[in-house]
C-alpha positions as a Markdown table, in Angstrom:
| # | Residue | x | y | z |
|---|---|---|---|---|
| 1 | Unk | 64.1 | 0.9 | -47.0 |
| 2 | Unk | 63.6 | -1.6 | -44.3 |
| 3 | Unk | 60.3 | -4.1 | -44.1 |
| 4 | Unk | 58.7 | -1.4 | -41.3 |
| 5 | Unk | 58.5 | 1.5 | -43.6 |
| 6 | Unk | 58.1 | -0.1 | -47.1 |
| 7 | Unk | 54.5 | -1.5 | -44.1 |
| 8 | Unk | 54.0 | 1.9 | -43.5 |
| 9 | Unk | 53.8 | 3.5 | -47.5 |
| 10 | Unk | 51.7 | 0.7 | -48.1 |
| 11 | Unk | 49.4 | 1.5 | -45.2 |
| 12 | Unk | 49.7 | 5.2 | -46.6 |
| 13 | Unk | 48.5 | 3.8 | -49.8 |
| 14 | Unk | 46.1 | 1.8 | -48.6 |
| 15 | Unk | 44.2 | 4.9 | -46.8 |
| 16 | Unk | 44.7 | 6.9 | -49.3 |
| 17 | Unk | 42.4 | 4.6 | -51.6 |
| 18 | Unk | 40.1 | 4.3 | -48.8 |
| 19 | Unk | 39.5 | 8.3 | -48.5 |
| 20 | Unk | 39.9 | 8.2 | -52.9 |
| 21 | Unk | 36.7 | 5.6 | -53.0 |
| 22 | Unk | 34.5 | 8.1 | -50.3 |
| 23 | Unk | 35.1 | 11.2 | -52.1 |
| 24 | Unk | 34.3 | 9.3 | -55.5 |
| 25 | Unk | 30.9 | 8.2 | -53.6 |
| 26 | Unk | 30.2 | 11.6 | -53.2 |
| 27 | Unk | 29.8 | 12.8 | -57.0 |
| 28 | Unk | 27.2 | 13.5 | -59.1 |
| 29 | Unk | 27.7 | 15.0 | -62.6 |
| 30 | Unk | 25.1 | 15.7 | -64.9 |
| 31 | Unk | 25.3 | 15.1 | -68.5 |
| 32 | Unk | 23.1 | 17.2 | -71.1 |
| 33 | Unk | 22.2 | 16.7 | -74.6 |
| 34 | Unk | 20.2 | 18.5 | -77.2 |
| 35 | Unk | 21.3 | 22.3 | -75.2 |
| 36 | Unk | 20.0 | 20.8 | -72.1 |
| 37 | Unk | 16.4 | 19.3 | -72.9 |
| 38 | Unk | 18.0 | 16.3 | -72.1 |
| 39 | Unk | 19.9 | 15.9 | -68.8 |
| 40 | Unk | 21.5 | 12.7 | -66.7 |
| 41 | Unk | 22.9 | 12.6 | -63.6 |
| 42 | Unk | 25.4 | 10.4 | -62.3 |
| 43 | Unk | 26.4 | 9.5 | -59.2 |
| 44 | Unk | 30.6 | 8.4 | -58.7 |
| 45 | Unk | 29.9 | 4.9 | -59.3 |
| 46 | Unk | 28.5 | 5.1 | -62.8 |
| 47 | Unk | 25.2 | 4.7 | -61.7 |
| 48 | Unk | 22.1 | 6.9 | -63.1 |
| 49 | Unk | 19.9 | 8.6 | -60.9 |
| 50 | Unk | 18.2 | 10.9 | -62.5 |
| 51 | Unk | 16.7 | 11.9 | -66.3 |
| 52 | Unk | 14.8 | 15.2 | -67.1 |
| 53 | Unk | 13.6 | 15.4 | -70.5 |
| 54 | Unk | 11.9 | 18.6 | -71.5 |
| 55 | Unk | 8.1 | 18.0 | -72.8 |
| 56 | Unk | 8.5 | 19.1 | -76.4 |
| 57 | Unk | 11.3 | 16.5 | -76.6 |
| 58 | Unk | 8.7 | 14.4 | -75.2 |
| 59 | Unk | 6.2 | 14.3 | -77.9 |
| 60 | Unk | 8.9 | 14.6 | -80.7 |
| 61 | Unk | 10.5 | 11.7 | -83.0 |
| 62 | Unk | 11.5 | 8.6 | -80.5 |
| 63 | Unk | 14.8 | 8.4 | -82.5 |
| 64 | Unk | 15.8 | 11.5 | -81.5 |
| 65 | Unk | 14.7 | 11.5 | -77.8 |
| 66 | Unk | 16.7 | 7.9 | -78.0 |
| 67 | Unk | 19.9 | 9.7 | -79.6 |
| 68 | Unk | 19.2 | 12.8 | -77.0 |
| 69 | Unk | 19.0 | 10.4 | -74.0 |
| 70 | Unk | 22.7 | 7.8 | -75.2 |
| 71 | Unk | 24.3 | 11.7 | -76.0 |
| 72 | Unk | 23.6 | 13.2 | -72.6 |
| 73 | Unk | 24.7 | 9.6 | -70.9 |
| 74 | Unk | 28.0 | 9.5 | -72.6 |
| 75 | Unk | 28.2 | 13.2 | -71.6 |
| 76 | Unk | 27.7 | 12.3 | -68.2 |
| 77 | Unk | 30.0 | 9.5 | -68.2 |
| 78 | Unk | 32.9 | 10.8 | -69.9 |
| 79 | Unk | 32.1 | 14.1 | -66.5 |
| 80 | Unk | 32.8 | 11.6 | -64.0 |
| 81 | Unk | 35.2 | 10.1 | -65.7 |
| 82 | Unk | 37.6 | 13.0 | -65.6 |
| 83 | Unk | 36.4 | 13.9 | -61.7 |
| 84 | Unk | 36.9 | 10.7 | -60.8 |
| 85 | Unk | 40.7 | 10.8 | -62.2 |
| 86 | Unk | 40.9 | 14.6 | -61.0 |
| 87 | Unk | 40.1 | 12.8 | -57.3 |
| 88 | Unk | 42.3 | 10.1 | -57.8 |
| 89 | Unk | 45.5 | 12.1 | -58.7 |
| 90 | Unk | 45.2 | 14.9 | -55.9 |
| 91 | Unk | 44.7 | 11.8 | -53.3 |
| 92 | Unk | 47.3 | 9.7 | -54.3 |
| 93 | Unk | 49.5 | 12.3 | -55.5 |
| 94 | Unk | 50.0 | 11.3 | -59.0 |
| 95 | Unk | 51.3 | 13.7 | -61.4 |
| 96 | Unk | 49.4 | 15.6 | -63.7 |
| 97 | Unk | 49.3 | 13.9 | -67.4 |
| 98 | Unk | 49.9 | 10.9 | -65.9 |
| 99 | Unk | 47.4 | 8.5 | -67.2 |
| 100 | Unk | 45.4 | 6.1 | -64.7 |
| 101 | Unk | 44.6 | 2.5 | -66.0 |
| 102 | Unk | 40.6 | 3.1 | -65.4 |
């Protein structure tokens, strides 16, 4: 493989982490906890936008609102988490099973 086209895979690379990082931008899963009185959504770079918490939940025991709200966030998380590698894998075509280092 000569110097111009081991240049050119890494270009290939290179964009194809480029278009990777746009379509992670783009995701928003929502976590749920508590059969969905508790919900999070999260957008692809593990940042929270958004918590609905039913009423009753509300006015219930702080401890388990607290337990509700870390349950549906680690749901959340752990969604992305597995888009985010879904994405990664069909853009850089890794093979499925393969396991990425994040």
């Amino acid at each position: 493989m000569s110097f111009i086209d081991k240049m050119k895979d890494a270009k290939n690379v290179y964009d194809n982490v480029k278009k990777a990082q746009k379509e992670i931008e783009k995701i928003l899963v929502e976590g749920q906890a508590g059969g969905g009185s508790v919900k999070v959504t999260v957008k692809g770079n593990h940042q929270v936008v958004d918590i609905q918490i039913d009423d009753e939940v509300k006015l219930g025991d702080s401890k388990v609102l607290n337990d509700l709200i870390i349950a549906a966030c680690n749901d959340a998380m752990n969604k992305l988490d597995n888009e985010i590698k879904s994405k990664m894998g069909g853009l850089m075509n890794i093979p499925p099973g393969f396991k990425l280092p994040f």
